[in-house]
Every structure is written in structure tokens, then in C-alpha cells.
C-alpha positions in Angstrom: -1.8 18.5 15.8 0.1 18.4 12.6 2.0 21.4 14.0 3.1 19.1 16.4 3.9 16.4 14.1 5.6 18.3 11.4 8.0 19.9 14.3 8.6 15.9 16.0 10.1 14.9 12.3 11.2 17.2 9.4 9.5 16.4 6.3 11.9 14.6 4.5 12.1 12.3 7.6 8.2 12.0 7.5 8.6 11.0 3.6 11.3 8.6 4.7 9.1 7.5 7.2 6.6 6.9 5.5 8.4 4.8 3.0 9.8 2.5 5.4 6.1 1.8 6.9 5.1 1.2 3.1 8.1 -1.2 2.4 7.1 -3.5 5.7 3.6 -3.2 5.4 4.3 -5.1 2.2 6.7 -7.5 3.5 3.6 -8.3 5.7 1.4 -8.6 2.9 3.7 -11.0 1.5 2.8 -13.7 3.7 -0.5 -14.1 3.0 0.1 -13.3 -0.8 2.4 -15.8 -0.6 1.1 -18.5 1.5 -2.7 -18.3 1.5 -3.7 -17.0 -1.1 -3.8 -18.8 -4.9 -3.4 -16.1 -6.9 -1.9 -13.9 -4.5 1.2 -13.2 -6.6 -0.6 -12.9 -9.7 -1.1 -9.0 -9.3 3.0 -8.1 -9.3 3.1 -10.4 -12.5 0.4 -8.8 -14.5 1.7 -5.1 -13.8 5.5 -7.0 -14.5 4.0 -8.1 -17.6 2.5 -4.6 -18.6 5.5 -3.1 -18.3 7.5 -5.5 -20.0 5.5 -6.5 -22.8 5.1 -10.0 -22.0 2.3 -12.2 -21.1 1.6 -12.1 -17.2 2.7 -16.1 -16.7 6.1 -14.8 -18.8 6.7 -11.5 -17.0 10.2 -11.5 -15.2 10.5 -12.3 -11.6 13.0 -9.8 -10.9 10.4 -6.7 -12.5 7.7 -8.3 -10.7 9.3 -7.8 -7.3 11.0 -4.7 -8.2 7.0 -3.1 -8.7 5.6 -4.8 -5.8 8.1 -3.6 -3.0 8.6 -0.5 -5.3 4.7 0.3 -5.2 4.5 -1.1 -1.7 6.9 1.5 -0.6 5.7 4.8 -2.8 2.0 3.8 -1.6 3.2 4.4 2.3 4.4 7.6 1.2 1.3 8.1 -0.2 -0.8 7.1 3.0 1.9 9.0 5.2 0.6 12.4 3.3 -3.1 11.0 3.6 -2.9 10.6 7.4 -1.0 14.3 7.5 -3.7 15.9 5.8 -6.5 14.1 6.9 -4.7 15.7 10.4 -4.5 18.8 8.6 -8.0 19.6 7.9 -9.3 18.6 11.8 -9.8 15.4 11.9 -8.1 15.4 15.7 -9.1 13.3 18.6 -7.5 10.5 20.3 -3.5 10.4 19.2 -1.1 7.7 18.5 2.7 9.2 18.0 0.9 12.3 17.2 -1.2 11.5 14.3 -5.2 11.1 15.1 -6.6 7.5 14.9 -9.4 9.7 12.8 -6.7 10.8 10.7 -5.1 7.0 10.2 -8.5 6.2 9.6 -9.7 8.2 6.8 -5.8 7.6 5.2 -6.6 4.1 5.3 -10.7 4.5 4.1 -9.5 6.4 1.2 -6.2 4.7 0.2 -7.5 0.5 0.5 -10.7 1.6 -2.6 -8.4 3.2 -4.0 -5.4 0.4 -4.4 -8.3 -1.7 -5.1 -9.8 0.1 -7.8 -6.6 1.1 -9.9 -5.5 -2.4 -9.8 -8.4 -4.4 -10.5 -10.4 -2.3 -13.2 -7.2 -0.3 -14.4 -4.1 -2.5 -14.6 -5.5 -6.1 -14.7 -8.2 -5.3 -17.4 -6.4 -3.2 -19.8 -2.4 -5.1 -19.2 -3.4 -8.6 -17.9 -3.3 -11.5 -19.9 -5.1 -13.2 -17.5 -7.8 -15.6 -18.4 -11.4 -14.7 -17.8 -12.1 -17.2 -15.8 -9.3 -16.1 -13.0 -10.1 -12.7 -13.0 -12.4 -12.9 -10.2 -10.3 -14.7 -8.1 -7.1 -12.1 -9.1 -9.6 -9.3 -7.7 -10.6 -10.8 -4.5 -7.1 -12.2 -3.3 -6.0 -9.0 -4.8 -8.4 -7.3 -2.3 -7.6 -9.6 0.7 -3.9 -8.9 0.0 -4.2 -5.2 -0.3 -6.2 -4.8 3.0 -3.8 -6.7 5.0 -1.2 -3.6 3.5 -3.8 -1.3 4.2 -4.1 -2.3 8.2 -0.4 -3.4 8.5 0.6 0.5 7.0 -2.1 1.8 9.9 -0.4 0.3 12.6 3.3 0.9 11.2 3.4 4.5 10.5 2.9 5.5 13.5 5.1 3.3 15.4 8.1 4.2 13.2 6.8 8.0 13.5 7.3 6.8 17.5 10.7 5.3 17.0 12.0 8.1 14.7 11.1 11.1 16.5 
């Protein structure tokens, strides 16, 4: 199967690829980050604010967005490899553009605990400076948010894997 893949695209175009599913996935996020969720910016603000210095409610705008679509994007290349090697090592089946629906599946059940993880008991504990009393509800939009990445990044990869090659 990868075989198959690998000679559709080129492996730079897979890594472009993959970026480009990344990049949207996030602009999907953004909706409900932006619109449903309370603290659904809060997460590109507190890794803003570690990187800058300042305290998450002071963190620029401009670095915030600059992380989120910049980790949006570098975490599709990420699941793009996922989905090739989960391919790699058998996980075959049923195809969609060439890459298994097993294989999209184990890239997504490994990558969403994974976002989840670094974010909420990496980033926000040791960088936030945000209040106890929110953290809870920085974790669970956080999670809501990066499962709607998680699933839009599923769906995407292949399709511009379809439209590319």
C-alpha cells in the first residue's frame, strides 16, 4: 500500500501535503475555538506567553497566531508520517486515496492523546499563568478543540492526497 502511495506523490509533496491538511484542519478548529468555546483561545496565548515571557492575558496576538497555525500546520505533517507508517507496518484494509482507514485511524488514536497530553500537563502547567481555577476548563476546551483538528486532519489528508496526486 504505501508503495502505492509513496509512487502517487513524491515525498516532498506528501510533506507538503500534509502541511496543507494541518493548516485547514486548524482553520476548522478555529470555529469552534473561536465561537463556542470560552476558553478556546486561551491555549495559543499561554504557549504565546511562554515564548515571549509574558503573562498569558499579555502575550502578543500576532505570536499567538503565528504558534497556533504554525503548530497546526507542523502537527499535519506529523499525522501525515503517522498515517504513512501506520500503512507501513500493515495496517491495510479498506482505502481512501490510498491510505488505509486503519492507518488514518491509528494516526489519529495516537496523535489526539498525544496533542492533548503535551499541552495540558506540559505547556499549560509549567508556562501558563493561568489561574487555578480556569485550568480545568483550558484542558477540556483544549481537548474539544484539539479533537475537532484531530477528525477535520482525518478527513483532509486524504482528500488533498486525492486532489494532488
Amino acid at each position: 500500500m504505501t508503495s502505492g502511495l509513496l509512487s502517487s506523490l513524491s515525498v516532498p509533496a506528501l510533506v507538503l501535503v500534509g502541511a496543507a491538511a494541518g493548516l485547514l484542519a486548524t482553520l476548522v478548529m478555529d470555529i469552534p475555538m473561536r465561537g463556542l468555546f470560552a476558553e478556546g483561545m486561551t491555549p495559543p496565548s499561554v504557549a504565546a506567553g511562554a515564548l515571549t515571557g509574558s503573562d498569558t492575558a499579555a502575550a502578543p496576538r500576532g505570536v499567538a497566531l503565528a504558534v497556533h497555525y504554525g503548530s497546526g500546520t507542523g502537527a499535519g505533517l506529523i499525522f501525515a508520517v503517522l498515517a504513512v507508517f501506520a500503512a507501513a507496518v500493515g495496517l491495510s484494509g479498506p482505502a481512501v486515496a490510498g491510505l488505509p482507514v486503519l492507518a488514518l485511524a491509528a494516526a489519529a488514536l495516537v496523535q489526539l492523546p498525544v496533542m492533548v497530553a503535551f499541552f495540558s500537563y506540559f505547556v499549560l502547567p509549567r508556562y501558563g499563568t493561568v489561574g487555578e481555577e480556569r485550568v480545568s476548563a483550558v484542558r477540556r476546551d483544549w481537548l474539544r478543540s484539539a479533537t475537532v483538528y484531530v477528525a477535520s486532519v482525518t478527513v483532509l489528508l486524504p482528500v488533498l492526497v486525492w486532489a494532488v496526486g
